[in-house]
N, C-alpha and C positions, 0 to 999 in steps of 0.2 A: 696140843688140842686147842683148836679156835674156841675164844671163849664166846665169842658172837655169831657161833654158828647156830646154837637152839634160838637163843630171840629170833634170830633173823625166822628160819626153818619155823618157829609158828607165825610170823606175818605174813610170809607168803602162804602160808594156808587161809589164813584169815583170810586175805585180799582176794587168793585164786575163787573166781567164780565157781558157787555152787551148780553142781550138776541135777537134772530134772530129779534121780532120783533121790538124791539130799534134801533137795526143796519141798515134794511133798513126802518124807519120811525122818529128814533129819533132827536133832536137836531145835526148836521153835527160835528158843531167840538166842544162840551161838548162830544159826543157818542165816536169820534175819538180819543181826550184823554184817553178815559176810556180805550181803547185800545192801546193806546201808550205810556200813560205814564208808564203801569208797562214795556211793552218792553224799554222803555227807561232807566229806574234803572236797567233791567236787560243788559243794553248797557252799561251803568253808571261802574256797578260791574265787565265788561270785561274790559274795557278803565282801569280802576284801575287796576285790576292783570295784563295786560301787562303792564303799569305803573311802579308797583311793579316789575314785573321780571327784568326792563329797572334800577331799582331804586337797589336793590339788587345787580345785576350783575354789575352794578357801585361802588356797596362798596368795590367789589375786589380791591387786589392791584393795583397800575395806571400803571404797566407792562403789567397785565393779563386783565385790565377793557374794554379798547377802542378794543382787539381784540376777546373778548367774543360779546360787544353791540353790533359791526359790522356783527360777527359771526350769532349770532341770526337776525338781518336785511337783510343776505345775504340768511339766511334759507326759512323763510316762503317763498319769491315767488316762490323758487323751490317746496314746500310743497302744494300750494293752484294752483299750476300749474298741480299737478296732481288730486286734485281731483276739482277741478273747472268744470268739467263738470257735473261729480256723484251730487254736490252741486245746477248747477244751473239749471240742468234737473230734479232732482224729486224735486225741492226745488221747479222749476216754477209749474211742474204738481200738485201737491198736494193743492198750494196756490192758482190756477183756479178752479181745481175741488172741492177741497175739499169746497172752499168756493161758489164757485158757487150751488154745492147740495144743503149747508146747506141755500142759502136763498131762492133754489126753494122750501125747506122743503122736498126734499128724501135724510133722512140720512140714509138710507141703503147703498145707494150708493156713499155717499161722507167716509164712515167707510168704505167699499171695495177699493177703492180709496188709502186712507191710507195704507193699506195692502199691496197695489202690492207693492209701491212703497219705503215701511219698507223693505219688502225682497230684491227688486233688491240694495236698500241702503246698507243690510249687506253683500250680495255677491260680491258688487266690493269694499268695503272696506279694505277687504280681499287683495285678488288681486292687486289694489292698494298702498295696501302698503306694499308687494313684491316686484311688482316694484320699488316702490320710493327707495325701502333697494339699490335695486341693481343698479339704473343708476344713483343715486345722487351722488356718485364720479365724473363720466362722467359730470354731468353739473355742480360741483366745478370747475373744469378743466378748461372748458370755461369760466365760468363765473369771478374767480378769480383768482389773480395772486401774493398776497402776502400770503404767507405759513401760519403764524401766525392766516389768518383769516382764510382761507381756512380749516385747522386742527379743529379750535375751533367750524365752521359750518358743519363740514365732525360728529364729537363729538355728536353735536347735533340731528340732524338730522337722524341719524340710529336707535335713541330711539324713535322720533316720527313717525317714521312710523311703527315701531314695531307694536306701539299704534293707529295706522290713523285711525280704525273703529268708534272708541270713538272719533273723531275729526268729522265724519262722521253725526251719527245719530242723535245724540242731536241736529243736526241741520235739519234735517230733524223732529222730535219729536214738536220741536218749531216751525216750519212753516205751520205745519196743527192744532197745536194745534189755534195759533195765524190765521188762517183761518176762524173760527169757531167763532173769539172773544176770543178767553181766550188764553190771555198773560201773567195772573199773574199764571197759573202754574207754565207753561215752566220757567219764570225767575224764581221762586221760587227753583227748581231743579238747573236750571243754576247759581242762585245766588251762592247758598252754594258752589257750586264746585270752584266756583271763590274763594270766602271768604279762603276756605279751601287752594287754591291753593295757595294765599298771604302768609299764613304762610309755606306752605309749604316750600314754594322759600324761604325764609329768614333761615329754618332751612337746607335745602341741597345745597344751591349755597355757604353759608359763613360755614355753621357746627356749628353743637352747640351739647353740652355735650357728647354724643357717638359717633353722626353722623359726619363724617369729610366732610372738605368742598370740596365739589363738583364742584364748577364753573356753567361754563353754560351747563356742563353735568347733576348739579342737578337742575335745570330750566326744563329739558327734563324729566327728570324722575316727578316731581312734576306734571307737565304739563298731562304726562301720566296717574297718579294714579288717580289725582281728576278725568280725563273725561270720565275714566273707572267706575269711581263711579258714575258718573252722568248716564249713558250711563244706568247703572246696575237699578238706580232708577226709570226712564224711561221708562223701560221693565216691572217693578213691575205697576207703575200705571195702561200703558195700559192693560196688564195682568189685571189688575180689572176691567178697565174700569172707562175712564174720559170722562162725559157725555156720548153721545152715540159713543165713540171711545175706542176701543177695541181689541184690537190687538187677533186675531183670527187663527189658524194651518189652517182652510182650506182655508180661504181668502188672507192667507200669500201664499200660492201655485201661482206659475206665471200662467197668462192668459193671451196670445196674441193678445188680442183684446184690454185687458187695456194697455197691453207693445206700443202698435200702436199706441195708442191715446194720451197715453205717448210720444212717439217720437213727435209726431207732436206740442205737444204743447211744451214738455221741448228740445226737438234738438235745435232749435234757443238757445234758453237760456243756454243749454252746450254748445252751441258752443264759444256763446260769452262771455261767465266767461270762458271758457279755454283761446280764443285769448286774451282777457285782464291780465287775467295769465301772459300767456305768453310775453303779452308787458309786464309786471310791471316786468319779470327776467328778458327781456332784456334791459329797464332803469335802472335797479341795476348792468347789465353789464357797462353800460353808465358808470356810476354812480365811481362804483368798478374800471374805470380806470382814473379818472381824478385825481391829484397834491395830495400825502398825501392821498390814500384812505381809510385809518382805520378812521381816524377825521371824513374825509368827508361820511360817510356809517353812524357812531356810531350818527353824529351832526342831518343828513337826520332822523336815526330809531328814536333819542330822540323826533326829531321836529316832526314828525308823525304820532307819539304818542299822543302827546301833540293834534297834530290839531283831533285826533282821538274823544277829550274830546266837539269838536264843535257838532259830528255827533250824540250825546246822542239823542236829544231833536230828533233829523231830520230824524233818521234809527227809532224810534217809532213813529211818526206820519205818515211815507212811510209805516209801517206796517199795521198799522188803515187805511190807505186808500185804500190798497190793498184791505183789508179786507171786509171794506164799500162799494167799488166800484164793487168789487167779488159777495158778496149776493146784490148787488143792481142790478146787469145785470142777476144773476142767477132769481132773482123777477121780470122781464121784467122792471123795474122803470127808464129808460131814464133820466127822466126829473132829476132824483135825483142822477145820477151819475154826470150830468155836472155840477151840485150842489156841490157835493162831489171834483172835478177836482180844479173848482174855492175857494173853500175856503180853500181846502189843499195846492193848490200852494202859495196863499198868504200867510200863514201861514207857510210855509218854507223859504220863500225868505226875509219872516222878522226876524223870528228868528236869521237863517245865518249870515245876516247881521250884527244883533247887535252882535253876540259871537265874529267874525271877528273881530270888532273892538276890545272887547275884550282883545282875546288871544293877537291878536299882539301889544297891549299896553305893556302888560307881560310878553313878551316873554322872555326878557333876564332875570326876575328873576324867572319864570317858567324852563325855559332849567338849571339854574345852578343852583337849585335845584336836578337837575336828573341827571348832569352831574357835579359833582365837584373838582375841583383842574385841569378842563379841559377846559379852555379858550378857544382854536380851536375849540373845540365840540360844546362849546357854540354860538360862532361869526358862523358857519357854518349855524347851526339847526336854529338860528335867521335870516340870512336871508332868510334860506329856508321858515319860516312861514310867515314871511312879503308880498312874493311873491305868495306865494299859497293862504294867508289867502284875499285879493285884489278879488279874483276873485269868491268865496264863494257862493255869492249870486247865479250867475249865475247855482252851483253844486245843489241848492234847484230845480231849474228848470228843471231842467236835472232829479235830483230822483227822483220829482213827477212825469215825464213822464214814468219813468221804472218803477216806483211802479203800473201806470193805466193800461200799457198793461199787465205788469204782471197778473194783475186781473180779466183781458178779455180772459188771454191764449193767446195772438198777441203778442210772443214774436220775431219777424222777423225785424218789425221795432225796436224794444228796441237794436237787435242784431247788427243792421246795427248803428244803435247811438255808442253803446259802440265801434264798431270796427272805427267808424269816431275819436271817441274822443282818440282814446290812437295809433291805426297803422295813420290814416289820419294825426293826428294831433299831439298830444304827442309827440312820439315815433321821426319822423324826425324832429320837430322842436326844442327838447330837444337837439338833437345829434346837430343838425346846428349849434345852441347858443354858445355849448361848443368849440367844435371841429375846425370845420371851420373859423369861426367868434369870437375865442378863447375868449371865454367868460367866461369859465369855468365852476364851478358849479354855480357861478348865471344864467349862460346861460342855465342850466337843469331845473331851480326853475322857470324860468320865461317862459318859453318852457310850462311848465306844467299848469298855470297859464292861458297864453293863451288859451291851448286847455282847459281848463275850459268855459274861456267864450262864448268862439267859438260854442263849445258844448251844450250850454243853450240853444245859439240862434237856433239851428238845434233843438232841441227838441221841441221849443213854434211852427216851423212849422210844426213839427211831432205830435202836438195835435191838430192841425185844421181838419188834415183827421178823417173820420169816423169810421175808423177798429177799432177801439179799443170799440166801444158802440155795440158790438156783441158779446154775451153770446159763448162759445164752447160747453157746456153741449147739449144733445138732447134733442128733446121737449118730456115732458113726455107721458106716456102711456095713454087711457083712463082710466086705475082704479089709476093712480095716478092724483091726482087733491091736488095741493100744498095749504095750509093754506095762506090765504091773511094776508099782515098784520095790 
C-alpha cells in the first residue's frame, strides 16, 4: 500500500477546481479554499519575485544599491497610476459578470463577457504605455528631488512601459478565469513567469558569464520578457479554450451595449484604483522628501514587501469570496451569500491577526536579510512594519467589504471607501504627522496605520446596507431557464 497515496488524493481535491454547483451549495470555506488557496501560491510566487528583485538589486554595490531599491519604489506608483483604471474597470466588470453568468448557468454570455473586455484590455495597454513613455519624466520631476534616484527610476521605468500590455492582461486573464472558480490555471501560467523572472533578475541585475550587469535596468527588462511570455501563453490557452472560455474574433469585436454596462459597473472601480494610484505617488512624494530620502524610500519598499508576505493567505480568500458571493447572487441564493460574508470576514481578521504578530516579531531579522551592510534601511523599514503591521486586522475588514461589492458589481460604495481610506484619511494625516507636527517618517507610518483602522470601521458600516445582495446581470429570457443546483 502507497503510503502517500491519501495525502496526495486529498490535495488534488483541494486544488481541483470547484464546480458551479459546489460553489454556490458547497461547504463555505472548505469550497472558498479551493479557490484561494491556489490564488494564494500564486500571491505567494509574486510576493517572492519582487522579493527577489528587492534581494538582487540589493547585492549591488552599496554605492549603486539604496539608489536602485528606492529607484524601483519610486517607479511603480507612477506605473499602476496609469493603468489602475484599465485594471480596476475590466478587472471589476469581468469579476461581476463573468461570475455572475456562470452561477446563473448562461455561459454564453459570461464567455461574451470575457471578450469585450479582453479587447478593450489590449487596446488601451497600447496606448497607455505610450503615454507612461512619454510623461513619466514629468512626474519624476515632481515627484523627486535627489538625481541618483530620480535617474535609476527614469532607467526603469521607460522599459516597463514599453512592456505595459503584458502587465495588463494576465491580469485581466486571472480575474475571469478566477470568476469561474479556476485559480489554479491562471497561477500556474502566472507561477512559471514568476519562477522564471527570479532567475532572470539574478542573471541581468548582477551579470553572469556573457550577460553584464545590468542593475535596475536589468530588473526592467527581466520583468518584461517573463510577462510577455505569460501574456503569450495566455492567448494560447484561450485560443483552445479553458472550459467554456474561449477567446473568440467575433466576440472580441467591441459592442456598445457591453462597453455601457461595463462603465457602470467597472467606472466606480477605475475610478477608485486610479484615485488610490494616485494617492499612493503622492505618499511616495511625502515619503521622497522627508531626512535622507534614498534610506527612507529603499527601508518603506523593503518593509512593504515584506508586509506584502502577510497578503498571501488574505488577496486568495478575497478571491474565493468574490467568487462565491458572484455565482451565489447570480443563483438568487441570499441566504447563502450572508453566509459567505460572515465566515469570510472571520476568517480574514483571524488570519491577519496572527501573521501581524508574526512578521513584526521578525522584522528586524527579516529586513536585514533584504537589506545588508544597511543599518538605516533596516531601523527605517522596521519601524515602518511595527506601525502598519498594529492595525492589520482591521485591513481584513476592509478587503472583505471590497471583495462582496466587487461581486455584486456595487462598486460605488467600495469607491467611496477606498477614496475615505487614502484622500480622507491617509494621505493628510501622513503629511500632518510628518510635516507639521515634525514627526517625521514615523509620523507617515503611523498616519497610515490609522487610516487603516479608521477604515475597517467605515467598512462593517458599509456592510449593514443592502446594495450589495443585488445581482447586475438581467433576469434571463424565457428559453433560458438556469440549472438549480
Amino acid at each position: 500500500m502507497n503510503p502517500f497515496r491519501a495525502p496526495w488524493q486529498r490535495l488534488s481535491r483541494l486544488l481541483k477546481p470547484p464546480s458551479r454547483e459546489e460553489i454556490v451549495s458547497g461547504p463555505p470555506l472548505r469550497t472558498m479554499a479551493r479557490i484561494g488557496v491556489p490564488a494564494a501560491f500564486g500571491t505567494l510566487l509574486f510576493t517572492l519575485y519582487n522579493l527577489a528583485n528587492a534581494y538582487w538589486v540589493g547585492k549591488l554595490p552599496p554605492e549603486a544599491s539604496g539608489s536602485a531599491l528606492a529607484g524601483i519604489q519610486v517607479s511603480w506608483p507612477i506605473v499602476w497610476l496609469l493603468i489602475a483604471f484599465v485594471i480596476g474597470f475590466g478587472g471589476a466588470s469581468v469579476a461581476a459578470l463573468v461570475s455572475q453568468y456562470t452561477g446563473a448557468n448562461r455561459l454564453k454570455e459570461a464567455n461574451l463577457a470575457f471578450n469585450q473586455f479582453a479587447s478593450l484590455a489590449m487596446v488601451t495597454g497600447v496606448v497607455l504605455g505610450v503615454v507612461g513613455y512619454l510623461i513619466s519624466p514629468w512626474f519624476l520631476r515632481i515627484l523627486v528631488h535627489d538625481p541618483s534616484v530620480a535617474d535609476a527610476a527614469s532607467s526603469y521605468m521607460e522599459i516597463i512601459f514599453l512592456g505595459l500590455p503584458t502587465m495588463i492582461l494576465p491580469g485581466l486573464f486571472f480575474s475571469t478565469l478566477s470568476a469561474t472558480g479556476n485559480t489554479l490555471t491562471a497561477v500556474l501560467v502566472n507561477g512559471a513567469g514568476a519562477l522564471l523572472n527570479v532567475g532572470l533578475d539574478a542573471v541581468f541585475v548582477l551579470g553572469w558569464g556573457p550577460v553584464p550587469r545590468m542593475g535596475i535596468v536589468g530588473a526592467a527588462y527581466a520583468t518584461v520578457i517573463c510577462q510577455g511570455l505569460v501574456t503569450i501563453a495566455f492567448f494560447i490557452l484561450f485560443a483552445k479554450g479553458r472550459g467554456f472560455l474561449r477567446l473568440c474574433l467575433e466576440d472580441l469585436r467591441p459592442r456598445w451595449e457591453w462597453m455601457k454596462r461595463g462603465l457602470q459597473i467597472g467606472l466606480p472601480a477605475g475610478v477608485g484604483q486610479t484615485a488610490t494610484a494616485f494617492g499612493f505617488t503622492i505618499m511616495t512624494a511625502v515619503i521622497a522628501r522627508l531626512p535622507n530620502p534614498e534610506a527612507t524610500l529603499a527601508g518603506y519598499g523593503v518593509g512593504d514587501r515584506l508586509l506584502g508576505l502577510l497578503f498571501i493567505v488574505t488577496e486568495g480568500l478575497c478571491i474565493g469570496l468574490t467568487t462565491m458571493v458572484g455565482q451565489a447572487l447570480g443563483a438568487g441564493l441570499l441566504d447563502r451569500t450572508r453566509e459567505l460574508l460572515k465566515k469570510g470576514l472571520a476568517g480574514l481578521v483571524v488570519i491577519l491577526a496572527v501573521e501581524s504578530v508574526f512578521l513584526v516579531t521578525l522584522r528586524y531579522s527579516l529586513l536585514g536579510f533584504f537589506a545588508p551592510g544597511r543599518p538605516d534601511v533596516v531601523e527605517i523599514g522596521a519601524d515602518f512594519v511595527q506601525a502598519f503591521g498594529i492595525s492589520l486586522p482591521f485591513l481584513g475588514i476592509f478587503f472583505a467589504t471590497i471583495a462582496v461589492y466587487r461581486a455584486a458589481g456595487r462598486n460605488r460604495p467600495a469607491m467611496y471607501l477606498e477614496l475615505a481610506r487614502l484622500w480622507g484619511l491617509r494621505v493628510p494625516l501622513s503629511w500632518a504627522l510628518a510635516y507639521p507636527l515634525h514627526f517625521g517618517a514615523s509620523g507617515v507610518w503611523w498616519g497610515m496605520s490609522v487610516s487603516n483602522a479608521v477604515s475597517g470601521l467605515l467598512a462593517i458600516v458599509a456592510l449593514t446596507r443592502p446594495g450589495w445582495r443585488r445581482a447586475v446581470i438581467e433576469p434571463a429570457s424565457e428559453e433560458e431557464v438556469p440549472a438549480q443546483p
